[in-house]
C-alpha positions as CSV (number, residue, x, y, z in Angstrom):
1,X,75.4,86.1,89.5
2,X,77.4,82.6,88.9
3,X,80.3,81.9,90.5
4,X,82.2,81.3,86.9
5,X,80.9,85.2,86.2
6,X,82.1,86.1,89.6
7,X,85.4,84.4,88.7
8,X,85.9,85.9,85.7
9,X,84.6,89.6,86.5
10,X,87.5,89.6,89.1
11,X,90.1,88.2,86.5
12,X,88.9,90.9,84.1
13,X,89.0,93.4,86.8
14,X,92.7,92.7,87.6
15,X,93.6,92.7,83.8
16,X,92.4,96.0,83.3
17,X,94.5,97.6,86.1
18,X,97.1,95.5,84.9
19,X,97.1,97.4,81.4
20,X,96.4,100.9,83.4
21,X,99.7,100.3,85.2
22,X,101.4,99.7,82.5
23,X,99.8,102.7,80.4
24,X,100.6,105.2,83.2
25,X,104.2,103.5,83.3
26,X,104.8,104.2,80.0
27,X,103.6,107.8,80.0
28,X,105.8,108.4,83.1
29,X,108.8,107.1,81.2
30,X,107.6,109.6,78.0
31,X,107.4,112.8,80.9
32,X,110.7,111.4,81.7
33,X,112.3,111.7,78.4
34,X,110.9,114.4,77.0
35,X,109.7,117.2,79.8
36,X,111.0,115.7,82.9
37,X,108.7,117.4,85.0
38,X,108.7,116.0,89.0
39,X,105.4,117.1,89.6
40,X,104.0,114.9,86.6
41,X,105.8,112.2,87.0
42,X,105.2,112.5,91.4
43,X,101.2,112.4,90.1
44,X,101.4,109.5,87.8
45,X,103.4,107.6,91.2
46,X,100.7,108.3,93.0
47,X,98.2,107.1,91.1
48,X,99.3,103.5,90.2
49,X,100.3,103.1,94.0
50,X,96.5,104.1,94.6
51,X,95.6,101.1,92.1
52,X,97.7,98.8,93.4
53,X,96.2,99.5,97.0
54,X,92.6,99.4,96.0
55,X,92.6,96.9,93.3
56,X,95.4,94.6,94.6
57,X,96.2,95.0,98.0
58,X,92.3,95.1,98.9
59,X,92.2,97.8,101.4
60,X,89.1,97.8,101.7
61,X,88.9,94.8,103.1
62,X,90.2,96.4,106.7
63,X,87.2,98.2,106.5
64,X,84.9,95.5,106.8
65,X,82.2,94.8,109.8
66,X,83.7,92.1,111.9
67,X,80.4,90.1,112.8
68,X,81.8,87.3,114.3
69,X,82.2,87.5,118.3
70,X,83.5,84.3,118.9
71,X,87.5,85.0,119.1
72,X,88.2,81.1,118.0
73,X,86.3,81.7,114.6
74,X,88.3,81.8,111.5
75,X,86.1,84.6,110.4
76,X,87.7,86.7,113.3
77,X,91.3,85.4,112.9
78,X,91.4,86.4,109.7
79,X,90.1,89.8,110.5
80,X,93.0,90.5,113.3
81,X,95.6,89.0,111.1
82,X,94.9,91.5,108.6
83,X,95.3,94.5,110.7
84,X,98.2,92.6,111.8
85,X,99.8,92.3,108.7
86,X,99.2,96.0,107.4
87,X,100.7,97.5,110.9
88,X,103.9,95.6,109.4
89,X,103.7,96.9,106.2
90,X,103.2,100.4,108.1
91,X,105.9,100.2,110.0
92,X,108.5,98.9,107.3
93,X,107.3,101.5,105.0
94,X,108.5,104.3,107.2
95,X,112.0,102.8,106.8
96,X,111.1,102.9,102.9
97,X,110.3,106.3,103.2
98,X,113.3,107.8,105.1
99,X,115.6,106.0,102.4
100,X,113.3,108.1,99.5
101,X,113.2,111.4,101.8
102,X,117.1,110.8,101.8
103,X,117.8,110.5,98.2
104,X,115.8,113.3,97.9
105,X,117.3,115.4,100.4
106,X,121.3,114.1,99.3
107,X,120.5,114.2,95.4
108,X,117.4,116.7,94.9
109,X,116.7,116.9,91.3
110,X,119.9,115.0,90.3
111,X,119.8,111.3,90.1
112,X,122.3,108.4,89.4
113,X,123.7,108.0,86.6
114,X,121.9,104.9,85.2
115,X,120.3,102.8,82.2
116,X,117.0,104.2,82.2
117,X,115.6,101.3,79.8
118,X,116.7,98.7,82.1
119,X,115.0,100.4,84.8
120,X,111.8,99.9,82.8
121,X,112.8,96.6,81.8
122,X,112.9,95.6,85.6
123,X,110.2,97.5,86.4
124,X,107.6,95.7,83.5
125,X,108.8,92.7,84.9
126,X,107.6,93.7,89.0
127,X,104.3,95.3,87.5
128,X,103.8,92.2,85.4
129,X,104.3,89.9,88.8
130,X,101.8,91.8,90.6
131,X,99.4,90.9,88.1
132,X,99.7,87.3,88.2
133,X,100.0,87.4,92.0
134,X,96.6,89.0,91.9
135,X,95.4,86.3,89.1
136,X,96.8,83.6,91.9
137,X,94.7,85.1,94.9
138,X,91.2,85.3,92.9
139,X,91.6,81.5,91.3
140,X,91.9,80.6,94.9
141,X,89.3,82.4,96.1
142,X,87.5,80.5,93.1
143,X,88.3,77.2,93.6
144,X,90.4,76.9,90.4
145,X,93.8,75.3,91.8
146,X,95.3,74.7,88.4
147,X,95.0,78.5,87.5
148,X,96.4,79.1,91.3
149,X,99.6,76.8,90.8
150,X,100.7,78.5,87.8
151,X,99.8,82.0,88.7
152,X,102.1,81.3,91.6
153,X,104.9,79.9,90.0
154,X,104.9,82.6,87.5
155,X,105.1,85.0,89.8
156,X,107.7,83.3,91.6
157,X,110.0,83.4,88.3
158,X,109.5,86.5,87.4
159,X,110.2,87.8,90.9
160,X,113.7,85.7,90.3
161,X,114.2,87.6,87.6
162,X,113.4,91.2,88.8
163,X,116.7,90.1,91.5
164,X,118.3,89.3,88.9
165,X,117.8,92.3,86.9
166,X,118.9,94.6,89.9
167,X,121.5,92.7,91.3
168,X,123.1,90.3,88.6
169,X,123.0,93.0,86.1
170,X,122.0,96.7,87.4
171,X,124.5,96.5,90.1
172,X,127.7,95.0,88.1
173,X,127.3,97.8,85.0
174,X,126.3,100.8,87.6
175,X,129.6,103.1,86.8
176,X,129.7,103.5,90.4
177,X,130.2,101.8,93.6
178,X,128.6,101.7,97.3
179,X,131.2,104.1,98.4
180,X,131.8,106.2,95.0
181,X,130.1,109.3,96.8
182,X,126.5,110.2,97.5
183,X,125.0,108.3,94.2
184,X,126.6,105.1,95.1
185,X,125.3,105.7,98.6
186,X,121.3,106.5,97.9
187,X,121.2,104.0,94.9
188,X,122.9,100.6,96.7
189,X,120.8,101.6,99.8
190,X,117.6,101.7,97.9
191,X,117.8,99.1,95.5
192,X,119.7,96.6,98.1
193,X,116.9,97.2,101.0
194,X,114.4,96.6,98.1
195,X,116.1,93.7,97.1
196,X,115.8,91.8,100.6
197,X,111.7,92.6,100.4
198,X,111.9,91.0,97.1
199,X,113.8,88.4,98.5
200,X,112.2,87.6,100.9
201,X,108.7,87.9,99.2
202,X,110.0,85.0,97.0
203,X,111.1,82.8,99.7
204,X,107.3,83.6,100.9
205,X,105.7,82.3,97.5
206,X,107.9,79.3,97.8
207,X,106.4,78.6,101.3
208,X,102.5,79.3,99.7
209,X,103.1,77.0,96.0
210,X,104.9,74.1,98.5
211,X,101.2,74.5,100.8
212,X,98.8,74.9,97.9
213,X,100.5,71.7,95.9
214,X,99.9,69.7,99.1
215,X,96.3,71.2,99.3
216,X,96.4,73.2,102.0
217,X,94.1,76.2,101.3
218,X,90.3,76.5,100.0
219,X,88.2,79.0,98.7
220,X,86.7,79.8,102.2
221,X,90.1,79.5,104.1
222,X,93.2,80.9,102.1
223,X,94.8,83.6,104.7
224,X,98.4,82.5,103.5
225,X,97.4,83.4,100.0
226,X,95.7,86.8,100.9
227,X,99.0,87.5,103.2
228,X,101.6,86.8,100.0
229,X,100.0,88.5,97.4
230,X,98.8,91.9,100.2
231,X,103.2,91.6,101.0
232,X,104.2,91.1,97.0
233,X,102.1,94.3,96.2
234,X,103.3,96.2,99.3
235,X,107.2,95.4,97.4
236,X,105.4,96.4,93.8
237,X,104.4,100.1,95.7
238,X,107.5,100.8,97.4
239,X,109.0,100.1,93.9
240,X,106.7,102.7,92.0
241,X,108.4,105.6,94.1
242,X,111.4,104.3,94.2
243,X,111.8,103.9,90.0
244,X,111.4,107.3,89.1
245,X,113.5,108.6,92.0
246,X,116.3,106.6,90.7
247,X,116.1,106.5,87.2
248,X,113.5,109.8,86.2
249,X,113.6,112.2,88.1
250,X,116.1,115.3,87.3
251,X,119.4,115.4,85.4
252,X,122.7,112.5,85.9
253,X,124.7,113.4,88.5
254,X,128.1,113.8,86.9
């Protein structure tokens, strides 16, 4: 098989969970409307964050054979840095998690009361960033630098703009504030902790467009790519949970 078939298998590939994720997103946000049934919509999370991992966030790739002995080889670098980076992600989704054990524990079945379509609205836009971040890693891993920049800087706007949904608009219409009671509590919490990952994940894709522009990664040597996009889907999973625990599941808190 050619490299160009190669190339494009994996493009095609990450189109088509692309357009599952946003399938399954729409069916969650039909349950949502019509049965709101936790269970359903607690399966369909699942699910896409099980895409993302697999398809995005390569997994797999911990799993692979390191047959490199010599500890100065990039081939075994890359292989510790990996591990590395995923203890991170670990360990910072623990915090993730106790913020969506407490809004379920504070709220149960209620949630806040907020505008579900701009939840979706935001959410498109973080779904649709994850798939150019994953169009950016495979034209790297390709060779293709043109396809690389763009993916990048795409991604970069549109994670601009998912902060902006949040916090320049979600956050000044909310009918509550940070202290206005248990809602205002879980949602600020959430959405602001979220926020900084974002946040900081764009400051990260600034760092890897400013590198690849100047040249700095190949097809056999692109760790800094790898890292960003494995970091920018980590952000993209946390945020499948924590959309229909804010804006799905159960009746507005009143």
């Amino acid at each position: 098989m050619s490299a160009s078939t190669d190339k494009t298998t994996a493009l095609r590939l990450g189109l088509l969970v692309f357009f599952g994720l946003a399938l399954l997103t729409a069916i969650e946000f039909g349950i949502a409307l019509l049965v709101n049934f936790w269970q359903l919509l607690l399966l369909v999370s699942l699910f896409k964050a099980g895409l993302v991992l697999y398809y995005y966030m390569h997994v797999g790739k911990l799993f692979q054979p390191d047959r490199d002995p010599d500890r100065e080889s990039y081939a075994y670098k890359l292989a510790t840095s990996r591990i590395g980076l995923w203890l991170f992600l670990i360990s910072d989704s623990f915090i993730f998690g106790g913020l969506l054990i407490s809004r379920i524990s504070l709220l149960g079945l209620q949630r806040p009361e907020l505008n579900q379509y701009l939840g979706l609205a935001v959410t498109s836009v973080l779904l649709v960033s994850s798939f150019f971040m994953n169009r950016a890693e495979m034209a790297m891993q390709h060779g293709d630098r043109k396809q690389f920049v763009r993916s990048v800087g795409v991604t970069l706007v549109l994670g601009v703009l998912f902060l902006a949904g949040v916090l320049g608009v979600e956050w000044r219409i909310a009918p509550f504030g940070p202290s206005d009671g248990v809602p205002g509590a879980v949602f600020y919490s959430m959405t602001g902790f979220h926020a900084f990952h974002v946040f900081t994940g764009v400051l990260f894709l600034i760092i890897v467009l400013r590198n690849g522009l100047r040249g700095r990664y190949s097809p056999e040597k692109h760790w800094g790519v790898e890292a960003c996009a494995v970091y920018w889907h980590f952000v993209d999973v946390v945020w499948i949970f924590f959309y229909p625990a804010l804006y799905l599941i159960g009746t507005v808190v009143r």
